[in-house]
N, C-alpha and C positions, 0 to 999 in steps of 0.2 A: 861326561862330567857330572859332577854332585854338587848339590848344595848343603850349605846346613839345614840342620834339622831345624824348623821354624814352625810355632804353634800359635793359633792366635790364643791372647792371653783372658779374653772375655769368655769365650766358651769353648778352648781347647779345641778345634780344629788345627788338623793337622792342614800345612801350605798346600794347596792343590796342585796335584802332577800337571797341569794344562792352565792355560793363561798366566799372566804376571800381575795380579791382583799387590794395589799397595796397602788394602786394610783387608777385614775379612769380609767376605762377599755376602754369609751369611748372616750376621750378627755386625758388622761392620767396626769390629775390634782391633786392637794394633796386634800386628804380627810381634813375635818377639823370638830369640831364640831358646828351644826349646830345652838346650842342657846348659851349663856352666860351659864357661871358656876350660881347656884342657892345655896345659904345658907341660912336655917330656922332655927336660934339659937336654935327653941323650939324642932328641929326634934334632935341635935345632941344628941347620946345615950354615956353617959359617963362607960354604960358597957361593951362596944364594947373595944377591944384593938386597940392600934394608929391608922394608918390612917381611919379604921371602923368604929370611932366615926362619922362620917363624909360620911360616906356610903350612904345618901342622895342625897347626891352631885353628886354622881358616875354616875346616870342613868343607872343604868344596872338591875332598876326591882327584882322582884325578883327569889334568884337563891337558886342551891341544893348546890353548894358547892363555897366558896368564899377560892381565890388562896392566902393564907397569910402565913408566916412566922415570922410574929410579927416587921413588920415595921412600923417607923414612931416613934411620941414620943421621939424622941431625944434630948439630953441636950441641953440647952441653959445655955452658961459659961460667966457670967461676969468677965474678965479681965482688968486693968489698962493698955493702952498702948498709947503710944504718952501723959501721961500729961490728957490721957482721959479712961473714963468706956466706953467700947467696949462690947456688946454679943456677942459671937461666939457658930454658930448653929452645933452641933457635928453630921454633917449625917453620917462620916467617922464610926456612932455608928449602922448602918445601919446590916441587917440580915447579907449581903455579903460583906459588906465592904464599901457602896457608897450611895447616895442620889437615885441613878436609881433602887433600890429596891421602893419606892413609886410610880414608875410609871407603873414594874414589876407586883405588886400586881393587877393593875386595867385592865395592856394591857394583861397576860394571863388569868385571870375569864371573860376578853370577848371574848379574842379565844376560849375557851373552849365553853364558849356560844353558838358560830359559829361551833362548832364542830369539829377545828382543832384538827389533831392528831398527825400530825408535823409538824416542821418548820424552817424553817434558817432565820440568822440573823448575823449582821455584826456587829463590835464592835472591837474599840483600844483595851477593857479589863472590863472597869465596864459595859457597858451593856451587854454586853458578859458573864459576868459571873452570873450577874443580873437574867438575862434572861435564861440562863442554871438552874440556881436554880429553880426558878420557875417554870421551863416545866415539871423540875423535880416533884417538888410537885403535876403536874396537872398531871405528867403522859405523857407528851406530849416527843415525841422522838426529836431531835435538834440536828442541826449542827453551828458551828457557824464558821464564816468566819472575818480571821482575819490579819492584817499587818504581817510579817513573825517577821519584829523587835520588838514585843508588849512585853512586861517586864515580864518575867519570871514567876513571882508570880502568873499572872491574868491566865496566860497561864496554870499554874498548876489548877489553882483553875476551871475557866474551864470543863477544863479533869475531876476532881474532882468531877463534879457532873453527869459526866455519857454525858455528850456531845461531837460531836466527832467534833474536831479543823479541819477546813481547812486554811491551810500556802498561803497566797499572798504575795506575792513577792512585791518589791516598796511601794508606799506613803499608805497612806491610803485612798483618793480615789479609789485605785486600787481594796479592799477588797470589796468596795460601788460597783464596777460594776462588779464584778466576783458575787455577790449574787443576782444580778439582773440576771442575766444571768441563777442564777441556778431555779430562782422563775419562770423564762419565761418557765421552763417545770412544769409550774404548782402547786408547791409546795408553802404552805404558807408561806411568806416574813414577819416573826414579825417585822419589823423595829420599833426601838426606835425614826426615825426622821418621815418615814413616817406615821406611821400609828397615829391618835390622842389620841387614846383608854390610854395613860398613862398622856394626858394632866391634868384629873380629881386628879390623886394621888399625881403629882407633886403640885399640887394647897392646900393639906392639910398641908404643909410647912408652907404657908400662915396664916390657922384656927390656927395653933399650936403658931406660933407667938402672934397671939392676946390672946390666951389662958392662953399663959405664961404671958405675958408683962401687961394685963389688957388693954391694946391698943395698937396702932399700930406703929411698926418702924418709924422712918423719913426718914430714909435710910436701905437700903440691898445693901451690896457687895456681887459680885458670881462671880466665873469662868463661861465662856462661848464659846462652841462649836457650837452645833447643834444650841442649846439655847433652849431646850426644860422645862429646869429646869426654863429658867427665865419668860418664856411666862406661865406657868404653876403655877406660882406664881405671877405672874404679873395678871392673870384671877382669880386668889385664892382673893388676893386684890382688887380686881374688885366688887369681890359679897360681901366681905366685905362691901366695900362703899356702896353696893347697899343694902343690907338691915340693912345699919343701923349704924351699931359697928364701922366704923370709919367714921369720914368727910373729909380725903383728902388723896389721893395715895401719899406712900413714895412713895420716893426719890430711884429707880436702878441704881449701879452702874455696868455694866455690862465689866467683866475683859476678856483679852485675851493674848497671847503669840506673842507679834512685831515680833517672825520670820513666824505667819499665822493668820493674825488677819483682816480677811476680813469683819465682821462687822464693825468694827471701820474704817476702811478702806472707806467702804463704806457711812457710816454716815459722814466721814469727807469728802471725796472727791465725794457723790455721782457716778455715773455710770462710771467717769473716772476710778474708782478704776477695776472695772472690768479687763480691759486691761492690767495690771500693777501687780494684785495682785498672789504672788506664794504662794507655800505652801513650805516652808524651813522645815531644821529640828529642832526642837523643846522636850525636855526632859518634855516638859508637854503635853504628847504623849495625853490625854484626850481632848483637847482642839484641834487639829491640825484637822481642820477643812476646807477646805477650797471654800468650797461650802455650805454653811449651806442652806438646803431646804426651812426654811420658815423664811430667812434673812429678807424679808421684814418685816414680822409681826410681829420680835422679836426689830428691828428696832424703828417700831411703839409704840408698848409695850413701850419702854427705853425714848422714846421721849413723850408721854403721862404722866409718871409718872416727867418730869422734872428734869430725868437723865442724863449720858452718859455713854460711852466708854471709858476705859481706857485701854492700854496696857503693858507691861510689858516686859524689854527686859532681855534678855538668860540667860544675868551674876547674875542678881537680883534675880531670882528663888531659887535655893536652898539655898539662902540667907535665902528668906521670910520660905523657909521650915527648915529650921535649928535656925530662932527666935519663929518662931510656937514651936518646939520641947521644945524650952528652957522653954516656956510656959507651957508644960504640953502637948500640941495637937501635936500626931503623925501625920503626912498628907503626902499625894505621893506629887508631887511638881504641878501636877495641880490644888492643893486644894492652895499648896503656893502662886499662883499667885497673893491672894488677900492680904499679905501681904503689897506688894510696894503699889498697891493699895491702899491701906486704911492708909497709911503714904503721900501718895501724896493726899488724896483728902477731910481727914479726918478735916484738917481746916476749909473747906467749907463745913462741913457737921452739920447737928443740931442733937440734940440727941432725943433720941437714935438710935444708928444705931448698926446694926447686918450684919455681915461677917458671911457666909455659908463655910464650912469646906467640901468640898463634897466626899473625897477618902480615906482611910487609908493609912497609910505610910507602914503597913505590903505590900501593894500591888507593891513594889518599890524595887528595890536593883541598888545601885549607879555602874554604868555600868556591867548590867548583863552580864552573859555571859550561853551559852545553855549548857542541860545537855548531847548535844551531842558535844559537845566541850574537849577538852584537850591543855593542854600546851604543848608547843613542842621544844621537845628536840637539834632538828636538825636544827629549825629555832628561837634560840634566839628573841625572845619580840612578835613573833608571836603565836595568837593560831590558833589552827589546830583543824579540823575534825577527827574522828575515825580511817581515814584512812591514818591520817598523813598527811594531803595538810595543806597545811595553808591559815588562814579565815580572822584573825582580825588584825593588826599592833596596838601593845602599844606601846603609845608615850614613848621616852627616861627613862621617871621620874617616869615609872608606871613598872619596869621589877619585876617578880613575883620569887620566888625559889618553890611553892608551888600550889598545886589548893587543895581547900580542900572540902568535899562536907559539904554544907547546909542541914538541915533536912526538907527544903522544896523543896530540891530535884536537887537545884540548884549547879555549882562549883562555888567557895568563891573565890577569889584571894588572898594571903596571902602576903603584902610587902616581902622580901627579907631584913635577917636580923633581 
């Protein structure tokens, strides 16, 4: 089996035939892929399930065994909102819950390629669990390294598939350099930012659109982190135009959370932003970014297709996730962000335009709390560890009489009364 062709982008080294290196070994630059995405409408196999039809694209040759679990294919839901027909792309319908199964699919069938047998990986929760599943299928043994505050659910699910959770303390950067740390003894580093090998799955988003639609959006809204999903679609659109099937790149709107929104930051204020820019806290723990690896070029991507940046602040969030619901679309609330979005920007937008849905709201519980947690008794509105300390302070207006357990393993807090 093959991979793609993959160069680092700092000083042009070609990927090396031996080891699975996540940056360049030499120069320590991001790998990227070395040609444009390629689409031959005649090669697409309508036998193949979701993203497989498309399996051309991939570069990976041919193999013994392709790492899938039946992603991709996901609904596209015409709704009326604002006065306007909207599509909303339901990744939230994904194997594991999230859009980062499409990228899953393509980055382990090429470690496996490579021969990995195991690997770590960092993740707030959807690639983390993305990426657990899949190892799983391949066989491949994983650890995954993760915020200690990551939401309950993702945490369970996780565990769940036979991978063993490392707890990091602090932001989530902190999780990014405690796996870097464990890769420098050698072990293979899946990253979902750095490595390219998922750019091709994210990019069959793109195929499926035109699929559905008979042509091409004018617009796409997404949430945006790493921004792996948009650049990955934004190259899917690319080879669209290029051979053929459309004649102009929509319109990306590319969303973020105002308490870490160093893209937009950056696009607005250029390098000044650097200096300036933190990473706060954030309940659209998916997006809390604040070093995105290939900011430039996701950057470029947004600005090519005649888009921008939009962000979104704290209060507005489970707004847009509680109008999505009314809707019929369950979503974590980094999937919500596209809500406000797409009410502030949808005036200026021509139709048709499609809002990506990218999380399930199963993956979410409104201020979780650990299944190593209890309420305590001796410390009214606090909770407490197993051992009776106390952990968390509820605000006044949140005093509980009750914890009751969840059947996904979690405590429930039950109002008082």
């Amino acid at each position: 089996m093959t991979i793609p062709p993959v160069t680092c982008i700092n000083c042009g080294r070609i990927y090396p035939a031996s080891g699975i290196p996540y940056c360049c070994p030499i120069c320590g630059g991001l790998y990227d892929l070395a040609e444009p995405l390629k689409l031959n409408p005649a090669r697409i196999d309508s036998s193949q399930p979701g993203i497989w039809r498309y399996r051309h694209t991939f570069g990976l040759g041919i193999i013994e065994k392709s790492i899938s679990l039946g992603e991709g294919n996901t609904p596209l839901i015409w709704t009326e909102v604002f006065n306007r027909q909207v599509a909303f792309k339901c990744e939230y319908q994904n194997p594991t819950g999230s859009f980062k199964d499409r990228g899953s699919a393509t980055l382990v069938s090429s470690l496996l390629a490579l021969g990995a047998l195991e690997a770590v990986e960092d993740s707030s929760g959807n690639a983390g669990a993305s990426f657990a599943a899949y190892a799983a299928r391949a066989g491949i043994r994983c650890r995954i390294f993760i915020p200690e505050a990551a939401s309950g659910p993702k945490r369970q699910q996780i565990a769940s598939y036979g991978a063993e959770i490392i707890d990091i303390p602090g932001p989530r950067m902190k999780a990014a350099e405690a796996v870097r740390q464990a890769a420098d003894t050698g072990i293979t580093y899946a990253s979902h930012a750095y490595m390219p090998f998922n750019i091709p799955g994210y990019a069959t988003l793109a195929y499926e659109l035109y699929d559905i639609l008979g042509c091409g959006p004018a617009a796409i809204i997404m949430p945006v982190g790493q921004g792996g999903l948009l650049l990955g679609v934004g190259r899917g659109l690319q080879a669209l135009v290029k051979c053929g099937l459309l004649r102009v790149m929509p319109k990306i709107i590319g969303v973020q959370a105002k308490a870490c929104a160093p893209l937009w930051e950056l696009d607005r204020l250029g390098p000044l932003s650097l200096v300036s820019n933190e990473e706060e806290e954030t309940i659209a723990e998916g997006v809390r970014v604040r070093c995105p690896l290939r900011g430039d070029t996701v950057i470029q991507m947004v600005k090519k297709t005649g888009g921008w940046f939009v962000v979104v602040e704290e209060t507005r969030i489970l707004r847009g996730r509680d109008q999505l619901a009314q809707r019929g679309f369950y979503v974590e609330p980094t999937s919500a962000l596209v809500w406000q979005a797409l009410e502030d920007t949808l005036p200026v937008l021509p139709d048709p335009v499609v809002v990506v849905l990218t999380g399930s709201g199963f993956k979410f519980v409104d201020h979780p709390v650990s299944s190593q947690a209890s309420l305590s008794h001796n410390h009214p509105g606090l909770f407490c560890n197993m051992a009776g300390q106390p952990t968390v302070q509820c605000p006044p207006r949140a005093r509980f009489a009750i914890a009751k357990t969840h059947p996904a393993g979690l405590l429930v807090r039950v109002p008082a009364g």
